[in-house]
Backbone atoms as SQL, in Angstrom:
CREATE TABLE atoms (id INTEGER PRIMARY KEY, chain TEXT, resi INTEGER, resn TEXT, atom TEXT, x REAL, y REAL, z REAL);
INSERT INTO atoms VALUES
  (1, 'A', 1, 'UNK', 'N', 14.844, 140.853, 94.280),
  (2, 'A', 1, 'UNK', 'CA', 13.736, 141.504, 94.952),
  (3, 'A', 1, 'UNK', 'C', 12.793, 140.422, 95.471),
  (4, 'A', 2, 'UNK', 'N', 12.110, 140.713, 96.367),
  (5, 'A', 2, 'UNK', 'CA', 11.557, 139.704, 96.895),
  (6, 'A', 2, 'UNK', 'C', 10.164, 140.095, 97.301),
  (7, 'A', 3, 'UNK', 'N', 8.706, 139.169, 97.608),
  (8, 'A', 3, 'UNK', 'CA', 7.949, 139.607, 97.803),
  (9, 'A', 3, 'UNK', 'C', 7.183, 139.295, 98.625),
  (10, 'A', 4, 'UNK', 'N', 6.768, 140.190, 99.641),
  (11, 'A', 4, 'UNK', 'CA', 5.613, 140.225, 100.419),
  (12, 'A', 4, 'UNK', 'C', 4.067, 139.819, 100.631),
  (13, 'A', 5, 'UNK', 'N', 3.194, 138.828, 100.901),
  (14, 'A', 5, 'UNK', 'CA', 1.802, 138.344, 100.812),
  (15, 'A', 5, 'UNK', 'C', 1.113, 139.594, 102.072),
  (16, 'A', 6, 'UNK', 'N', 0.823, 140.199, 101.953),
  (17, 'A', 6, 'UNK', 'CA', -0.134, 141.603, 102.425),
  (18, 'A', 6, 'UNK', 'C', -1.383, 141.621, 102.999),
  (19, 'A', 7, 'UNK', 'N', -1.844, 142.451, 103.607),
  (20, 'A', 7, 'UNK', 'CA', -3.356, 142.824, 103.691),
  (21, 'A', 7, 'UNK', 'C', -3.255, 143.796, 102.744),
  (22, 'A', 8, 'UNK', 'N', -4.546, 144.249, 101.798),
  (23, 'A', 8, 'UNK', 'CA', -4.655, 145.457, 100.936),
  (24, 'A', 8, 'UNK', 'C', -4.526, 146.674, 101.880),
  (25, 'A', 9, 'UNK', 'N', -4.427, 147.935, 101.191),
  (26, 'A', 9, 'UNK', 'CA', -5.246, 148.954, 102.403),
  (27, 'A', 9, 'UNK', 'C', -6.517, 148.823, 102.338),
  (28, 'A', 10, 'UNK', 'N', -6.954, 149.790, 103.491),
  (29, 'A', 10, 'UNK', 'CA', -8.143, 149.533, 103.417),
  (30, 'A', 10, 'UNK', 'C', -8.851, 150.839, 102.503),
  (31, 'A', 11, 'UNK', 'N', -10.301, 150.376, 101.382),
  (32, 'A', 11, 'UNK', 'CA', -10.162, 151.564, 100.512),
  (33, 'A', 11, 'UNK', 'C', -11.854, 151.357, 99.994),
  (34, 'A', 12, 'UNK', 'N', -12.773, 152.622, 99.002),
  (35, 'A', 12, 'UNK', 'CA', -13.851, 151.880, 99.049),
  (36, 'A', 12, 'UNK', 'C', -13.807, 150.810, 98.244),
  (37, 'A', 13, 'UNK', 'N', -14.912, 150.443, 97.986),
  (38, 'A', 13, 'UNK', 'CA', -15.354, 148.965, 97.348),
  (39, 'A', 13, 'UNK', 'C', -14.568, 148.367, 96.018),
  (40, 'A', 14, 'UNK', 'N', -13.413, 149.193, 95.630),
  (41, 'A', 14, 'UNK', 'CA', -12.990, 148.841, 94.366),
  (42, 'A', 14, 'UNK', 'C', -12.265, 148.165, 94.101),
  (43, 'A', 15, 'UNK', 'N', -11.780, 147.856, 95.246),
  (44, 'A', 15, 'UNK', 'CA', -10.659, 146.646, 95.809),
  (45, 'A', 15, 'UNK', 'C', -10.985, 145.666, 96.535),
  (46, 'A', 16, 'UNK', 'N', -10.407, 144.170, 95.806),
  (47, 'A', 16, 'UNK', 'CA', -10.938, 143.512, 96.671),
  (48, 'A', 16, 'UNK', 'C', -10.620, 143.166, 98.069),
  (49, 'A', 17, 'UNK', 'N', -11.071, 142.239, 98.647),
  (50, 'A', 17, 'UNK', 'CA', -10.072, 142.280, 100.673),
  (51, 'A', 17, 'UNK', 'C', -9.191, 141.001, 100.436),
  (52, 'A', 18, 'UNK', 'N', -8.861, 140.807, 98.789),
  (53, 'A', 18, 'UNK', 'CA', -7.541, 139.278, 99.331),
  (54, 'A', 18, 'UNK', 'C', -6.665, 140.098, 99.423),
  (55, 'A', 19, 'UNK', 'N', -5.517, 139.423, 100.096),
  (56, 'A', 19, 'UNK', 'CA', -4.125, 139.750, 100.231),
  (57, 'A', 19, 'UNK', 'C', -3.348, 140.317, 98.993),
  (58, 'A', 20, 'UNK', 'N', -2.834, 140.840, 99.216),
  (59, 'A', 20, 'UNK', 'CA', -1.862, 141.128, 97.824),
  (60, 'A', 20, 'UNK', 'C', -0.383, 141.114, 97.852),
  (61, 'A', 21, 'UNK', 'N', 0.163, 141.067, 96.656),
  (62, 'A', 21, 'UNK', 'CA', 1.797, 140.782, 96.989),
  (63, 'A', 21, 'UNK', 'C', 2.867, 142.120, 96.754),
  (64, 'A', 22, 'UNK', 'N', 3.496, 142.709, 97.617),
  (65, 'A', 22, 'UNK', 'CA', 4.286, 143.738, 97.797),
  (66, 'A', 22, 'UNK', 'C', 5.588, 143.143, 96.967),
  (67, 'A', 23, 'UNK', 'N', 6.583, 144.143, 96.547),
  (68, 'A', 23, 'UNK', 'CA', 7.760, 143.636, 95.738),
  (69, 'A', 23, 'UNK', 'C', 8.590, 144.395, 97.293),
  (70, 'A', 24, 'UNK', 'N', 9.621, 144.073, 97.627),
  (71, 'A', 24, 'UNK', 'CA', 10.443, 144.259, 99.060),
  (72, 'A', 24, 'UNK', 'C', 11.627, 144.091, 98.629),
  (73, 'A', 25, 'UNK', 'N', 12.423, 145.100, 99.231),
  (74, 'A', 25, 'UNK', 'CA', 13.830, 144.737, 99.774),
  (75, 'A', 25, 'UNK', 'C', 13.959, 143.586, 100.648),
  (76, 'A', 26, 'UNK', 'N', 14.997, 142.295, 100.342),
  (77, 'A', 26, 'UNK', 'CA', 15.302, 141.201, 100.878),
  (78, 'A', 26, 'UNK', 'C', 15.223, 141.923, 102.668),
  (79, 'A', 27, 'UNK', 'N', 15.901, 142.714, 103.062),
  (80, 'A', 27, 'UNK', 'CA', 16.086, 143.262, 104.040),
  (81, 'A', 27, 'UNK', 'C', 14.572, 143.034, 104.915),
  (82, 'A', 28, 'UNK', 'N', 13.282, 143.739, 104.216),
  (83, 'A', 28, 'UNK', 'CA', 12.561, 144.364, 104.687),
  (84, 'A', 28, 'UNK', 'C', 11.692, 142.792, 105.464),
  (85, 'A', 29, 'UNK', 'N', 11.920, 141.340, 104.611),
  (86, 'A', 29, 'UNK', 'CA', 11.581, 140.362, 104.882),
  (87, 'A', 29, 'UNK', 'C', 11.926, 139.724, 106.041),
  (88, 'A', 30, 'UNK', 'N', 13.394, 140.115, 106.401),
  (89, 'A', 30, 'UNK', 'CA', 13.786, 139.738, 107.730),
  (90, 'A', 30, 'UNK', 'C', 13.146, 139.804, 108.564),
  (91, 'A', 31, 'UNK', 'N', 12.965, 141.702, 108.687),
  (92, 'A', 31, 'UNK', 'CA', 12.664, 142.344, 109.737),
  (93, 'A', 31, 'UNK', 'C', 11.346, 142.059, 109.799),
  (94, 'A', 32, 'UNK', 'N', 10.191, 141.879, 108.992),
  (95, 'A', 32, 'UNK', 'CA', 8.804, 141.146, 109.081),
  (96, 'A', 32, 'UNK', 'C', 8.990, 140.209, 109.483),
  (97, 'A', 33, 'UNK', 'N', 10.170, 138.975, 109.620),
  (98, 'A', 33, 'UNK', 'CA', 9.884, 137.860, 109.716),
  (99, 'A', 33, 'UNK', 'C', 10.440, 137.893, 111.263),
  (100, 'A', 34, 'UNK', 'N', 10.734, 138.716, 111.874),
  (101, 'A', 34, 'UNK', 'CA', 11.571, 138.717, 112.980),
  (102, 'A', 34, 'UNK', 'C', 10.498, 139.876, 114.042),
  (103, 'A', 35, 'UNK', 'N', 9.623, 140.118, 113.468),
  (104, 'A', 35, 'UNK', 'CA', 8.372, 140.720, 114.334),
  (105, 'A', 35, 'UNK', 'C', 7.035, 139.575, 114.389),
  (106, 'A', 36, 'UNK', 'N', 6.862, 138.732, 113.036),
  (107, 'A', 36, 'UNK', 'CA', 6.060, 137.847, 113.419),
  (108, 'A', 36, 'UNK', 'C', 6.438, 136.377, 114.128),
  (109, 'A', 37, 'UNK', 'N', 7.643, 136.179, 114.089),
  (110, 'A', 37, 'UNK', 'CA', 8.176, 135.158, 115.190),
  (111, 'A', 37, 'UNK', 'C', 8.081, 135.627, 116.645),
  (112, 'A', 38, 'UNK', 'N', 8.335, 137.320, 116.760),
  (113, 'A', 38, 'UNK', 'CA', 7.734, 137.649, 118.074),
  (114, 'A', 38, 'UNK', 'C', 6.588, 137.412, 118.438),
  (115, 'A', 39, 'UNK', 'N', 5.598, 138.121, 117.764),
  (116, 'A', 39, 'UNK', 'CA', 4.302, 137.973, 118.171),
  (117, 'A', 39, 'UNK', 'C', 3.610, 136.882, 118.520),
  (118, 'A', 40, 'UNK', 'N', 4.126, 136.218, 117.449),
  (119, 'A', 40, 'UNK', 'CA', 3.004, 135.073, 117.136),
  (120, 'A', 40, 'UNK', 'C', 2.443, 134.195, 118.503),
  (121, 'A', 41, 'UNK', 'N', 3.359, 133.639, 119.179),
  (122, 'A', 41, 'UNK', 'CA', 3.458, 133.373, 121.032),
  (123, 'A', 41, 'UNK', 'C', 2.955, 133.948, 121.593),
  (124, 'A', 42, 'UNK', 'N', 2.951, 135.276, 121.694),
  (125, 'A', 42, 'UNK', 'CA', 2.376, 136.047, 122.400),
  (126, 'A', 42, 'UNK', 'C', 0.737, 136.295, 122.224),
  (127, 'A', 43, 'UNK', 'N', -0.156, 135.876, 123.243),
  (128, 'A', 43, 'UNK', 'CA', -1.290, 136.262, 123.245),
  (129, 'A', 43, 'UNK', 'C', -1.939, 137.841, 123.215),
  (130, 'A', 44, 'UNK', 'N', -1.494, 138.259, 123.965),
  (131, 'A', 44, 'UNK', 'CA', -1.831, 139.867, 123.599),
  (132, 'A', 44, 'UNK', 'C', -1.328, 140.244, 122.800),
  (133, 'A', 45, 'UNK', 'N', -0.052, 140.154, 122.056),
  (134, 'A', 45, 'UNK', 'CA', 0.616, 141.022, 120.766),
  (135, 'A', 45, 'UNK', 'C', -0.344, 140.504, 119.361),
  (136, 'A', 46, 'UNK', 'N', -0.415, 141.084, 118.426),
  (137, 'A', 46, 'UNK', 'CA', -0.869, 141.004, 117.244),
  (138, 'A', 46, 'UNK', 'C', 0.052, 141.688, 116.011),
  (139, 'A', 47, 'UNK', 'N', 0.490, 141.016, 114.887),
  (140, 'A', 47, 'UNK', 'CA', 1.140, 141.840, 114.137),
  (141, 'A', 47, 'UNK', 'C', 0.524, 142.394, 112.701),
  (142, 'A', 48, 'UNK', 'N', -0.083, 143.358, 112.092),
  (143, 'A', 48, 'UNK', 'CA', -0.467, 143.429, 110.783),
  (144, 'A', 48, 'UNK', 'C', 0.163, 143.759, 109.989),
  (145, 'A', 49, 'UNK', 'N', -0.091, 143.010, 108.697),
  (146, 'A', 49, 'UNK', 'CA', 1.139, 144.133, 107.446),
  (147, 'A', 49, 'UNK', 'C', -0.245, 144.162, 106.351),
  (148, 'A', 50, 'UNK', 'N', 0.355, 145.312, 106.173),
  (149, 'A', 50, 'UNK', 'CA', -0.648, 146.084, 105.141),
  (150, 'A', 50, 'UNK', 'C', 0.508, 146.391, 103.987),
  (151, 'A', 51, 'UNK', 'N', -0.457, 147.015, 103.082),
  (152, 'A', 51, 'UNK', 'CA', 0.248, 147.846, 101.766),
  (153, 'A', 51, 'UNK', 'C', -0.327, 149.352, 102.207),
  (154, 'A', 52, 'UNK', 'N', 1.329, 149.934, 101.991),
  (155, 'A', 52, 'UNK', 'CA', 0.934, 151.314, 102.496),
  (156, 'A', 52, 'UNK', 'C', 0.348, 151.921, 101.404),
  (157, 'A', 53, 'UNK', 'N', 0.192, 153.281, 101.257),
  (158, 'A', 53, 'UNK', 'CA', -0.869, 154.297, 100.958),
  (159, 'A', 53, 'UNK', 'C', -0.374, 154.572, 99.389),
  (160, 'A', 54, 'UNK', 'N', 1.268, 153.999, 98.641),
  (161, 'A', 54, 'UNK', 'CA', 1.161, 154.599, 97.635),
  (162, 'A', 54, 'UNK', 'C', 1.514, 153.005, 96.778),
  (163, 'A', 55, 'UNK', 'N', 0.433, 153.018, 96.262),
  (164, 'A', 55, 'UNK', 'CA', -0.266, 151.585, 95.936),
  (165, 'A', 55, 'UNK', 'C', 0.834, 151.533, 94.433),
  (166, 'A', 56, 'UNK', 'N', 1.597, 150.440, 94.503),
  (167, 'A', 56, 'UNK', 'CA', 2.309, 149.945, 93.290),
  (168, 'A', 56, 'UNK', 'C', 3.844, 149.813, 93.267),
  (169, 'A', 57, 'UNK', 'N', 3.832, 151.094, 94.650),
  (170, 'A', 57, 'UNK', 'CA', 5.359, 151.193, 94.622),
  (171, 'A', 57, 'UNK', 'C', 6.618, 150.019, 95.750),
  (172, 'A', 58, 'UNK', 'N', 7.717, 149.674, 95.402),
  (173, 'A', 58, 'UNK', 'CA', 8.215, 149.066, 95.842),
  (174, 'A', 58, 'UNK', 'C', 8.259, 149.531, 97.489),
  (175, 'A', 59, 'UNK', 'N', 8.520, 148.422, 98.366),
  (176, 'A', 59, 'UNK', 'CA', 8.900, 148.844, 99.875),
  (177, 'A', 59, 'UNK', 'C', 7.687, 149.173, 100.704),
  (178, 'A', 60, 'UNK', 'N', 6.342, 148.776, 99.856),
  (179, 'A', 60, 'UNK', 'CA', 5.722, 149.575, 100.700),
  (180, 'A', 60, 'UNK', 'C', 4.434, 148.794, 101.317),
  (181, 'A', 61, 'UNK', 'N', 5.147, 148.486, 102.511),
  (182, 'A', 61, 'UNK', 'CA', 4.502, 147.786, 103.430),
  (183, 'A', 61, 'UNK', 'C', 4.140, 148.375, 105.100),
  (184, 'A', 62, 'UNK', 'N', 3.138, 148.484, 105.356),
  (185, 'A', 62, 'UNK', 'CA', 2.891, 148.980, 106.828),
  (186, 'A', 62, 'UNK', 'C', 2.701, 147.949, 108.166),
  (187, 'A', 63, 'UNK', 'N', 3.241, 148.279, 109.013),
  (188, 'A', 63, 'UNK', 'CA', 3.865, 147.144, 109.823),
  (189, 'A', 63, 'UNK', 'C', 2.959, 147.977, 111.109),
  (190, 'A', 64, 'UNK', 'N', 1.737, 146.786, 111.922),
  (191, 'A', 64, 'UNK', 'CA', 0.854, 147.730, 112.550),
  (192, 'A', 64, 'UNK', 'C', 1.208, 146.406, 114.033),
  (193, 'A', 65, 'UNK', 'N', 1.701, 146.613, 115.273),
  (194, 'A', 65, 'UNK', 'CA', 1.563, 145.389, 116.229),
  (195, 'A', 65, 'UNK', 'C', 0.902, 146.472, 117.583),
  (196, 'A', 66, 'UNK', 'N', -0.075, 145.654, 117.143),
  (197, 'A', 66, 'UNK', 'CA', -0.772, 145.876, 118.445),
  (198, 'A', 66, 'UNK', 'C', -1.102, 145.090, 119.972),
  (199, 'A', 67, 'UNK', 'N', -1.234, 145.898, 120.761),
  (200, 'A', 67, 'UNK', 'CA', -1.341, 145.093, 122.529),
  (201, 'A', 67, 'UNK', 'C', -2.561, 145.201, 122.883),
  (202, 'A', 68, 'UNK', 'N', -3.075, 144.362, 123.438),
  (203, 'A', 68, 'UNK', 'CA', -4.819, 144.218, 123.759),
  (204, 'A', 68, 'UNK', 'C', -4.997, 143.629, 125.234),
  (205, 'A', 69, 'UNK', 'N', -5.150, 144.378, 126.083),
  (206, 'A', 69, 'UNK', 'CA', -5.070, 143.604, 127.743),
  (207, 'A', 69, 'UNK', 'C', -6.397, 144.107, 128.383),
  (208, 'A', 70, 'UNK', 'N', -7.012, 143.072, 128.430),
  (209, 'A', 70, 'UNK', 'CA', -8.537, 143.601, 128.846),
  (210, 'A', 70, 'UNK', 'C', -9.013, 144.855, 127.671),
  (211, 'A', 71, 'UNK', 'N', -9.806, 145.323, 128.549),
  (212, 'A', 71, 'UNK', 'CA', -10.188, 147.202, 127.535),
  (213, 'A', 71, 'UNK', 'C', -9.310, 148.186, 127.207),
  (214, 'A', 72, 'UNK', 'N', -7.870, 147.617, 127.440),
  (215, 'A', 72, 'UNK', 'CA', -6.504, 148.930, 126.651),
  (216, 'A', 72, 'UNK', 'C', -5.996, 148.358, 125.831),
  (217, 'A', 73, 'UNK', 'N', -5.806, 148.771, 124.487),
  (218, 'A', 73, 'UNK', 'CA', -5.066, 149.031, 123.432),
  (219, 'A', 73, 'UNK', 'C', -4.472, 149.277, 123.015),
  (220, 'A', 74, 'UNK', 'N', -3.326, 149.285, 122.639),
  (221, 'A', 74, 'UNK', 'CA', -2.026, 150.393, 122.233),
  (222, 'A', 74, 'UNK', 'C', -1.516, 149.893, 120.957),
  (223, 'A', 75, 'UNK', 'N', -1.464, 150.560, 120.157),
  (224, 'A', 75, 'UNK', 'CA', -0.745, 150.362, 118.417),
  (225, 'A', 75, 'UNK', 'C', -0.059, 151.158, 118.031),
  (226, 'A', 76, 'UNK', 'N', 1.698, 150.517, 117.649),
  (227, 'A', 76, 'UNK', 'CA', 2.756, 151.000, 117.394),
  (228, 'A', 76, 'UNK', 'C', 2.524, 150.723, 115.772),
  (229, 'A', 77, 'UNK', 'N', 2.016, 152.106, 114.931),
  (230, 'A', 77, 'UNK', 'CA', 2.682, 152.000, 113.373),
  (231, 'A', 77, 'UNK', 'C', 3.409, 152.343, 113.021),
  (232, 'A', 78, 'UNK', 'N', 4.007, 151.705, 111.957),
  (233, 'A', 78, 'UNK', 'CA', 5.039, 152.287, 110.893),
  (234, 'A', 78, 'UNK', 'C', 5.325, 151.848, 109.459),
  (235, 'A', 79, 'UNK', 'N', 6.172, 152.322, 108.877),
  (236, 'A', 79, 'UNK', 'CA', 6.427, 151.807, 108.000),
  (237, 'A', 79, 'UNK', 'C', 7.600, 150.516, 107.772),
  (238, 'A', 80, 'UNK', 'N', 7.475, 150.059, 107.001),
  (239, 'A', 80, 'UNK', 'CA', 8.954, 148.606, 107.505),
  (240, 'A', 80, 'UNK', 'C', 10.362, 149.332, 107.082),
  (241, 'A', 81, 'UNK', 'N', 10.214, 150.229, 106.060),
  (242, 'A', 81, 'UNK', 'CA', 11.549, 151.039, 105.884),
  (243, 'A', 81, 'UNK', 'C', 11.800, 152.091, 106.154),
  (244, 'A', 82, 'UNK', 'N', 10.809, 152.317, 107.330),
  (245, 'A', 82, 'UNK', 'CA', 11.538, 153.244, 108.433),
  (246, 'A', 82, 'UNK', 'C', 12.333, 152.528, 109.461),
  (247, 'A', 83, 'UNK', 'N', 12.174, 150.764, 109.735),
  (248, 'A', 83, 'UNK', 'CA', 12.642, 150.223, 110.740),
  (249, 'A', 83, 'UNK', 'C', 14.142, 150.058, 110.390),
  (250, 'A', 84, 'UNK', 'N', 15.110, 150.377, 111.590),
  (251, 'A', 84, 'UNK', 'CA', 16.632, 150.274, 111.126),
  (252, 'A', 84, 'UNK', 'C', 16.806, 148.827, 112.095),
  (253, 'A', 85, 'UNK', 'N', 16.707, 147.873, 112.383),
  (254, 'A', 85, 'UNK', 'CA', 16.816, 146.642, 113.429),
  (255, 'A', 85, 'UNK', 'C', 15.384, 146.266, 114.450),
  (256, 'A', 86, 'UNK', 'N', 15.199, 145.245, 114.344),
  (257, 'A', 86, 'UNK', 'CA', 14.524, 144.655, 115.107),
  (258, 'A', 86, 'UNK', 'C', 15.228, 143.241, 115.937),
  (259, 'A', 87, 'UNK', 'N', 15.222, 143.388, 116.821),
  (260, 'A', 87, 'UNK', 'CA', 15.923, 142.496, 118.029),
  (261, 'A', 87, 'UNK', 'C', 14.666, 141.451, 118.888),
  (262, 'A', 88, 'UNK', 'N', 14.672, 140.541, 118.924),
  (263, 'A', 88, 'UNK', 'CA', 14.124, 139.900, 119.970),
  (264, 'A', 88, 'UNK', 'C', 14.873, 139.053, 120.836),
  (265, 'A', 89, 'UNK', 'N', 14.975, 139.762, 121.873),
  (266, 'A', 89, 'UNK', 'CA', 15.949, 139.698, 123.237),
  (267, 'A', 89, 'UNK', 'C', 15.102, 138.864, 124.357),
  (268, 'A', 90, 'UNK', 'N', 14.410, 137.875, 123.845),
  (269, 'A', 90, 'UNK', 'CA', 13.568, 137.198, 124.340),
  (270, 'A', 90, 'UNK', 'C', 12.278, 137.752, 125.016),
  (271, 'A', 91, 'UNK', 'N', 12.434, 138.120, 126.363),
  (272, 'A', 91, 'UNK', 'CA', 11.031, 138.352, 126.617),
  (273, 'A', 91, 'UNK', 'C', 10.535, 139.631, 126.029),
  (274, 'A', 92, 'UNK', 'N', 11.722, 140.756, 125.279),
  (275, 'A', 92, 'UNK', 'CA', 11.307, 141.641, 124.717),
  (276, 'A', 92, 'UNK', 'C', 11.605, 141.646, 123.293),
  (277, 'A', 93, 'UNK', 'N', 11.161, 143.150, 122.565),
  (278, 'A', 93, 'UNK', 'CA', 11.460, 142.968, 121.449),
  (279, 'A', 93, 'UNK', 'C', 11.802, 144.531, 120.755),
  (280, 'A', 94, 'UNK', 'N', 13.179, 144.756, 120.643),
  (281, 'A', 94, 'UNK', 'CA', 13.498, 146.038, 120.711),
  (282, 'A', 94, 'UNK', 'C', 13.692, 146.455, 119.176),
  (283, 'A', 95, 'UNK', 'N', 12.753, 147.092, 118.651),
  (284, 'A', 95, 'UNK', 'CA', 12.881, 148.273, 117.517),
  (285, 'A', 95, 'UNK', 'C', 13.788, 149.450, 117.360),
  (286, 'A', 96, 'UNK', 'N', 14.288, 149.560, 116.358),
  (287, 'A', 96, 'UNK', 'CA', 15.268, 150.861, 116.629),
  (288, 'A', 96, 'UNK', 'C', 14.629, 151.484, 114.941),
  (289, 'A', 97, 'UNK', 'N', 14.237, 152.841, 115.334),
  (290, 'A', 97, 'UNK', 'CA', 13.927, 153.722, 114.016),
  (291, 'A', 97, 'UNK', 'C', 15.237, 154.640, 113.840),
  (292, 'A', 98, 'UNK', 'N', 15.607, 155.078, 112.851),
  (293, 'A', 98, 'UNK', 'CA', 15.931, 156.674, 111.974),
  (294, 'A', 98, 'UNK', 'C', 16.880, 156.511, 113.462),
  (295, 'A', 99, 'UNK', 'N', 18.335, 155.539, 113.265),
  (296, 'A', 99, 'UNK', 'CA', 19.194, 155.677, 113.705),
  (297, 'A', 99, 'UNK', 'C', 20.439, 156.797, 113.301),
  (298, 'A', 100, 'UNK', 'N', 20.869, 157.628, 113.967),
  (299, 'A', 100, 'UNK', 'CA', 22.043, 158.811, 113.009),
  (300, 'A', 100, 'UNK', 'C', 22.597, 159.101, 114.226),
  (301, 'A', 101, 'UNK', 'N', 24.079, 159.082, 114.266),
  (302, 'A', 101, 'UNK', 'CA', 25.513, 159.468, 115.155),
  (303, 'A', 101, 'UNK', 'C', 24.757, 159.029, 116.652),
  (304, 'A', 102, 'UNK', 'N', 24.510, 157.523, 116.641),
  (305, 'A', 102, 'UNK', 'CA', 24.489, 157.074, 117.575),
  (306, 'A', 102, 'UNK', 'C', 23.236, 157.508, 118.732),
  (307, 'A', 103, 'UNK', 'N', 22.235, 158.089, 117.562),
  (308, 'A', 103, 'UNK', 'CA', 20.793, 158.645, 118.480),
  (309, 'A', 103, 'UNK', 'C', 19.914, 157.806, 117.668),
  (310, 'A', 104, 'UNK', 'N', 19.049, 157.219, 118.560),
  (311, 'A', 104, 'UNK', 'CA', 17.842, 156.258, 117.395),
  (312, 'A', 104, 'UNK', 'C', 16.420, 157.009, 117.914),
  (313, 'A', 105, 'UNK', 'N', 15.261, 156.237, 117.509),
  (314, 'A', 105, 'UNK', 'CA', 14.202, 156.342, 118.719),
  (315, 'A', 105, 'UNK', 'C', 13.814, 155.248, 118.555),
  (316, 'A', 106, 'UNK', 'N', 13.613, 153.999, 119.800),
  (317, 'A', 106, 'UNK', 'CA', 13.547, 153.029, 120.208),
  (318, 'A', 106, 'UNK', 'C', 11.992, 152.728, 120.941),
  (319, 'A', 107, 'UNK', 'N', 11.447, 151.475, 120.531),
  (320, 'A', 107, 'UNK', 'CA', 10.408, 150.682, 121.383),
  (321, 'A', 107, 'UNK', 'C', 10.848, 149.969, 121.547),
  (322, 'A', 108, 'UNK', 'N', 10.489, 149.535, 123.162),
  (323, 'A', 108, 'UNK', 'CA', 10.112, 147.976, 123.492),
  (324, 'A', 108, 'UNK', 'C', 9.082, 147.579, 123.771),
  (325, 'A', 109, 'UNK', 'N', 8.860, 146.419, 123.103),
  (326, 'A', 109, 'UNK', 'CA', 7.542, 145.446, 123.687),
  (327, 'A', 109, 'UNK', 'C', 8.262, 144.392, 124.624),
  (328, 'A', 110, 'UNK', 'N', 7.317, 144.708, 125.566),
  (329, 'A', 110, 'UNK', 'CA', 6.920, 143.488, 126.125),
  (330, 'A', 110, 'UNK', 'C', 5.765, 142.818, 126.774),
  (331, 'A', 111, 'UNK', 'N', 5.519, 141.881, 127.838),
  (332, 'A', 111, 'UNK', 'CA', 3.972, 141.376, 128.189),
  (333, 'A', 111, 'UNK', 'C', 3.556, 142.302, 128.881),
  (334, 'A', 112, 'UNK', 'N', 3.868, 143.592, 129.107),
  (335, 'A', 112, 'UNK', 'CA', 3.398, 144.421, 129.851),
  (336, 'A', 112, 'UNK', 'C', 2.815, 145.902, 128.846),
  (337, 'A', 113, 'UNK', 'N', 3.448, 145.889, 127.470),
  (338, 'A', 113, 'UNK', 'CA', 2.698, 146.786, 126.669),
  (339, 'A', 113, 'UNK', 'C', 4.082, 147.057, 125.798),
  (340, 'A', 114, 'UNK', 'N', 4.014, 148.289, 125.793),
  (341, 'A', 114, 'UNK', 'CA', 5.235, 148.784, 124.963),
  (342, 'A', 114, 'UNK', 'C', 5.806, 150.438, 125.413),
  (343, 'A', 115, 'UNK', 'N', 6.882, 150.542, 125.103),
  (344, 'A', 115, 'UNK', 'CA', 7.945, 151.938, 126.079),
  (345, 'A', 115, 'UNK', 'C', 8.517, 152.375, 124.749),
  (346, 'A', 116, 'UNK', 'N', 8.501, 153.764, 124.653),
  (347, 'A', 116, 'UNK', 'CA', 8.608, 154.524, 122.892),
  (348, 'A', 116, 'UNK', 'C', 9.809, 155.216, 124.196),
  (349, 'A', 117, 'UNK', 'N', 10.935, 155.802, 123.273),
  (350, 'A', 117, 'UNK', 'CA', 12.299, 156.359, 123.710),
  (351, 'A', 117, 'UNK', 'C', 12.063, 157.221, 122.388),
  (352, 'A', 118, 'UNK', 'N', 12.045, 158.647, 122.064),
  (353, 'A', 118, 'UNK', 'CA', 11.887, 159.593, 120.830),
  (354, 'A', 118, 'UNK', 'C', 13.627, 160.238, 120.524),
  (355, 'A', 119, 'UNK', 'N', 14.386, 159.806, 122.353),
  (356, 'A', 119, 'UNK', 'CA', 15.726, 160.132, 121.625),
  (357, 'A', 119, 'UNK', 'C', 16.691, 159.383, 122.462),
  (358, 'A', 120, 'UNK', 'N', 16.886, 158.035, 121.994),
  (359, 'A', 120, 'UNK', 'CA', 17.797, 157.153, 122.682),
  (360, 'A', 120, 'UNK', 'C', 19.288, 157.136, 122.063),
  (361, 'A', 121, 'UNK', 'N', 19.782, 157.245, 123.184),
  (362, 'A', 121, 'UNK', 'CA', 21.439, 157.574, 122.938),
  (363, 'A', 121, 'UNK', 'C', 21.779, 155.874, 123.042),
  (364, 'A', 122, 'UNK', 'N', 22.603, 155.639, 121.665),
  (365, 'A', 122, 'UNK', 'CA', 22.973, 153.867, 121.534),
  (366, 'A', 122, 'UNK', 'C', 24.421, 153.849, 122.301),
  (367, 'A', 123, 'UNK', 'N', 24.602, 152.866, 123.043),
  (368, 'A', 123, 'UNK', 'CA', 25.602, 152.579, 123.630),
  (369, 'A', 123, 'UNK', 'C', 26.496, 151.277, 122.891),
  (370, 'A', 124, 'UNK', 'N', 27.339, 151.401, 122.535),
  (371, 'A', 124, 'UNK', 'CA', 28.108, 150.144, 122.410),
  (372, 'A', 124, 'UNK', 'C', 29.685, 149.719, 122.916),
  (373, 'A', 125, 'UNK', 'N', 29.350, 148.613, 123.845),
  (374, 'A', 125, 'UNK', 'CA', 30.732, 147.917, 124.351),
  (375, 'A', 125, 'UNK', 'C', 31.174, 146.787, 123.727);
């Protein structure tokens, strides 16, 4: 098992604001580590990881990347074990969620924002 360095959630005063350490599926480290190698280059992208909402339990990390271009905003959340692949295909960076018989729902980022697909049919040659 492996572990995660975090943002807390955010909660009142009873907690403090250091980081904290998540226990993770080896898996779930990749795929964090393969969204913040995206971002990080990128001036408008931002990536956050939080501890999600049920405080103690394994896996549970919230994965927040946001786009900031002038006065628009856009923030793709989720959870990291909802993510089934993360790809960075260079100038983009393609997410695939709650893949089943070859239907996913897919984002891409790129320097232009990000494109949500709720029922992408996967092709493979």
């Amino acid at each position: 098992m492996a572990t995660m360095h975090v943002d807390p959630r955010p909660t009142p005063a009873e907690r403090a604001d250091d980081r904290i350490d998540v226990e993770v599926d080896e898996a779930l480290t990749v795929l964090a580590a393969t969204l913040e190698d995206w971002a990080a280059p990128r001036q408008q992208w931002e990536l956050q990881l939080r501890e999600g909402h049920d405080s103690g339990r394994t896996n549970n990390v919230e994965a927040r990347l946001l786009y900031v271009n002038g006065e628009q905003t856009s923030t793709l959340s989720f959870r990291l074990d909802q993510l089934d692949a993360a790809e960075d295909v260079g100038a983009e960076l393609v997410l695939r969620f709650e893949e089943s018989d070859g239907i996913a729902k897919v984002a891409h980022l790129d320097a232009n924002g990000l494109h949500v697909e709720l029922f992408h049919i996967l092709t493979f040659t």
